[in-house]
N, C-alpha and C positions, 0 to 999 in steps of 0.2 A: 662296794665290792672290789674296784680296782685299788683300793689303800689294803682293805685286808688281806689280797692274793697277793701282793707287793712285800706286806709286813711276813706274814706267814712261810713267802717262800726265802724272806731272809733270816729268819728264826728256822726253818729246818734246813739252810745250810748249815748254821753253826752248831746246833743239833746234832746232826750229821760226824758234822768232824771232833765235838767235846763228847760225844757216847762213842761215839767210835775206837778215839785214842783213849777213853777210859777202859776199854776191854784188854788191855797194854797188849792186846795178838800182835804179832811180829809184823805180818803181811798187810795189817792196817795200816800201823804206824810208816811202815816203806811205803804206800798207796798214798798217803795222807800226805806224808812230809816228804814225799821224796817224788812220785811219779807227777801224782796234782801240779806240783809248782811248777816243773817244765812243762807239762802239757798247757798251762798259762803261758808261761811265757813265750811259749812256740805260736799258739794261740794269738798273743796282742801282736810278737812281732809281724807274724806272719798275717793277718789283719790289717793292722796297720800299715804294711808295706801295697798290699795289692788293694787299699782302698785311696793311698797315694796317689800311687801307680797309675788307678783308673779317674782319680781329677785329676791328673796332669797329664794326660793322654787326651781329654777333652779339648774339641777345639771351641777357643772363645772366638769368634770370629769381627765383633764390636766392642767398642770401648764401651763397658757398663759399669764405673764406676761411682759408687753410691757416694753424691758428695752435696755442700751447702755453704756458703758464704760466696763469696768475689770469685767467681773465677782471673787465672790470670789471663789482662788484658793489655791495655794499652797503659805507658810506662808512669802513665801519672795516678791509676787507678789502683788503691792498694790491694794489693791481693792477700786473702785469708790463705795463705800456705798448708795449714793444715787441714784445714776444713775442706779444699778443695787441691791437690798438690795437683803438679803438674811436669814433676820428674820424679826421676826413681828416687833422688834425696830427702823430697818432702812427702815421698811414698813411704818411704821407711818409717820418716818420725810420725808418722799417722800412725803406721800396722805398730811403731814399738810404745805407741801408748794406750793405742786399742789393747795389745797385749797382756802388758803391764800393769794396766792402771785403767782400765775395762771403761773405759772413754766415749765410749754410745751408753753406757748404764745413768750418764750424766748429762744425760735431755732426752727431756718430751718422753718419759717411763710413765707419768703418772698423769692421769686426767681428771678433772672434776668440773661439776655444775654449778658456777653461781649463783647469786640469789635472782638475779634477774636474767636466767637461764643461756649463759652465754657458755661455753667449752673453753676448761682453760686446763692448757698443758705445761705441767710441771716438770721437775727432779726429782726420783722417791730417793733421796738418799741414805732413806734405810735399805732399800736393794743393793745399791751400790755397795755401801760400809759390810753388808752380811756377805756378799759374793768375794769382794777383796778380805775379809777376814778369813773365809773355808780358803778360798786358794790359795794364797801366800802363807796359810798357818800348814796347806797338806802338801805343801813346797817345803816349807824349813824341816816338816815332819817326816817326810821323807829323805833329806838330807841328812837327817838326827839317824838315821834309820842304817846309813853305811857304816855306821860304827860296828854295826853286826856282822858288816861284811867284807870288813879291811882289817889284817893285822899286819904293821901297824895300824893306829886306828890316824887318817889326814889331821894334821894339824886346824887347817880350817872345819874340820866337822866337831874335832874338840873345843875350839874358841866359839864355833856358834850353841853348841850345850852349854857354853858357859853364860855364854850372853842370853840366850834362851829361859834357862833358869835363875836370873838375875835378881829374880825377889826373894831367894832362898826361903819359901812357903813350902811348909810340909819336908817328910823326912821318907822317901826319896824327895827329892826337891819334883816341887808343880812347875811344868814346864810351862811358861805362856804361850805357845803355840799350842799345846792339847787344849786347854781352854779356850782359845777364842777359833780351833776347830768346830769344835762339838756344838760353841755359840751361834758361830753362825749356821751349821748346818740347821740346827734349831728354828733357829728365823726363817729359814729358808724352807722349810717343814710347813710349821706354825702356818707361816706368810699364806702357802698355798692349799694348807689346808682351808681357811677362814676367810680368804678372798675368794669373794663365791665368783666374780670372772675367771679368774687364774683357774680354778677349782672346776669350774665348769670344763677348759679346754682343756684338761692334765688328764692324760695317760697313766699304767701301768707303768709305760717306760720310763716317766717322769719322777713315781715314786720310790720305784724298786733302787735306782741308783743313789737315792738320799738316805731309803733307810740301811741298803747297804754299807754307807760312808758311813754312818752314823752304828752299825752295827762294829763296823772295826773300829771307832775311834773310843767308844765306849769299852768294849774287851781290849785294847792295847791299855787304858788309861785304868782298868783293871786288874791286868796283868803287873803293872809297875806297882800300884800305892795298895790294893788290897788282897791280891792272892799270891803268896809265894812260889815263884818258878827257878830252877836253874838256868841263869841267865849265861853261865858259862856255858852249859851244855846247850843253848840255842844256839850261842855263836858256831859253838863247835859246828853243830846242825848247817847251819847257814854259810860258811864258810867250806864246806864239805859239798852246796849246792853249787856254791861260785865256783870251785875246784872239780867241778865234775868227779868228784869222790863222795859223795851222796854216803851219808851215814843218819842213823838217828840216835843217838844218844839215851839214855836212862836220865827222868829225873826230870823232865820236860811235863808241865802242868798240861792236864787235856783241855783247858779252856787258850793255851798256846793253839791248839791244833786246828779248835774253833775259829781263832781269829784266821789262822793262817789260812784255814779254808775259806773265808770270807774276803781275805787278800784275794787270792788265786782267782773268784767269782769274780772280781773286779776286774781284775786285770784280763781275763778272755771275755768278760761282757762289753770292756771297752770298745774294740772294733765292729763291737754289731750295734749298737746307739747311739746315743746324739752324742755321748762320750768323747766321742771322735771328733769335736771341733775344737780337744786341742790340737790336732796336728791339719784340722780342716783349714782354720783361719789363718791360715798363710797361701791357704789356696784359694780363697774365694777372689771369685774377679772384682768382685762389687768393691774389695777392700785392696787388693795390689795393686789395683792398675791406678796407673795420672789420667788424669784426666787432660787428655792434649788436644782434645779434636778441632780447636782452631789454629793450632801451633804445625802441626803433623797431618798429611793426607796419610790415612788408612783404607788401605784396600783389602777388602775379603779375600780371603785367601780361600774362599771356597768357586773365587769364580774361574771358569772356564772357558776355552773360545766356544763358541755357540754361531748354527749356524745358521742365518736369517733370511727372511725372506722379503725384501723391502716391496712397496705399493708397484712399482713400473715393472717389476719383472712377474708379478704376480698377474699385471692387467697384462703384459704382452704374452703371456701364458695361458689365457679365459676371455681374450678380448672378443674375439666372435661369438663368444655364449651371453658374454656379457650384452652386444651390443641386440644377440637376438632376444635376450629377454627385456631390453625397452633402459636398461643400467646404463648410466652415463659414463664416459673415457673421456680419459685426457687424451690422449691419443687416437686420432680416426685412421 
């Protein structure tokens, strides 16, 4: 049930937006291409800023960061730097290859049972390979994407189409980043549907976001190699949205409007899901912080003076109660 209300409610967005712009009504097409995309965008920005906002208003008040190897000690004991940093320089190169190059997908993901029933923890470096394939393919694809919405178009967004399509396959040419999109979202699909662990703890939330990705990389990768669109008249379109002069042009295929409704879903679903750990993982303590607590005294910042009551002013306060109920004093 939670794959098919997932699958279903991302098949009548697109739905939604390809019958809709087939009606070619005037007030759709303005609703669809014109109102939608800024109410997303108001949406992720505005989202995304007050969920910032409210982790970095959080107080951390301990060092809790998530670490393993040496920490640094004394000057003869090598220290694992990045496994355990211990200033903000060897903080950085932790969080930019966590970032980067998804650096916890590369221990202890995978477990299994020997024959002689011991627990051994591995590397699934098919997780790894399928996660850095989707996100550095929906990074250059998105980058490929400003050509829509620069005229001129940047010379680095032209040299990466170049390099992009560099196996000149197929006539528009196949971009290697829409394929090894779509592959790895696939894997990533696949993986959790047939892992009956994975499979068991997955969500709604879990799935809705993959077949959505998977719903625009399909209609974008349709819109180029099999159905005819004016791709002048999108720019036009797009270029009209970055210019706050919102137009919609004639000549625009309704399976454009589909996708583009299924952008727009993305981008206001981002700040309400786990979506949000692209802009979370720079805020998790577990990962920014050094680890210094024998270098550095840390004092809570939540403490306050407090006012006490020590043992001798207490007994010179009860000492006749005390002494007539049989209670022993230090003082007579």
């Amino acid at each position: 049930m939670k794959i098919i209300v997932s699958l279903a409610a991302v098949a009548g967005l697109f739905l939604l937006g390809y019958l809709g712009a087939a009606t070619k009504m005037t007030w759709v097409l303005l609703v669809f291409g014109v109102a939608v995309p800024y109410v997303a965008v108001v949406m992720l920005l505005g989202g995304l800023t007050y969920r910032v906002m409210s982790w970095a208003a959080s107080s951390v008040p301990f060092r809790i960061p998530t670490t393993c190897g040496q920490q640094k000690s004394l000057g003869w004991i090598k220290q694992e730097k990045l496994e355990n940093p211990h200033n903000t320089l060897t903080v950085i190169g932790r969080m930019a290859l966590e970032v980067l190059l998804f650096r916890s997908l590369m221990r202890n993901t995978k477990t299994r049972l020997t024959a002689d029933k011991n627990l051994v923890y591995a590397t699934d470096l098919s997780l790894w390979a399928g996660a850095m394939a989707m996100h550095w393919a929906l990074l250059l694809i998105l980058i490929r994407h400003l050509r829509l919405m620069t005229n001129p178009v940047p010379i680095c967004v032209t040299f990466l189409e170049a390099a992009d399509g560099f196996l000149e396959v197929g006539l528009p040419v196949i971009y290697v980043t829409s394929v090894l999109f779509l592959a790895g979202l696939a894997y990533l699909l696949v993986r959790r549907l047939t892992n009956p662990q994975v499979r068991y703890i997955s969500l709604p939330g879990d799935y809705f976001p993959l077949f959505l990705l998977l719903g625009i990389g399909i209609s974008g990768f349709c819109l180029r190699h099999f159905f005819k669109t004016d791709v002048v008249a999108i720019k036009e379109m797009t270029l009209g949205l970055v210019s706050f002069a919102p137009t919609v042009p004639d000549g625009i295929s309704p399976l454009f409007f589909g996708h583009l409704l299924l952008v727009c879903a993305l981008l206001a679903y981002i700040p309400l899901s786990k979506l949000t750990h692209l802009a979370g993982v720079f805020l998790s303590p577990t990962r920014n912080m050094a680890n210094s607590n024998r270098r550095v005294r840390h004092v809570n910042p939540w403490d306050y003076p407090v006012k006490v009551h020590p043992y001798d002013e207490y007994e010179d306060e009860l000492r006749d109660k005390m002494k007539a109920a049989g209670l022993p004093v230090e003082k007579e």
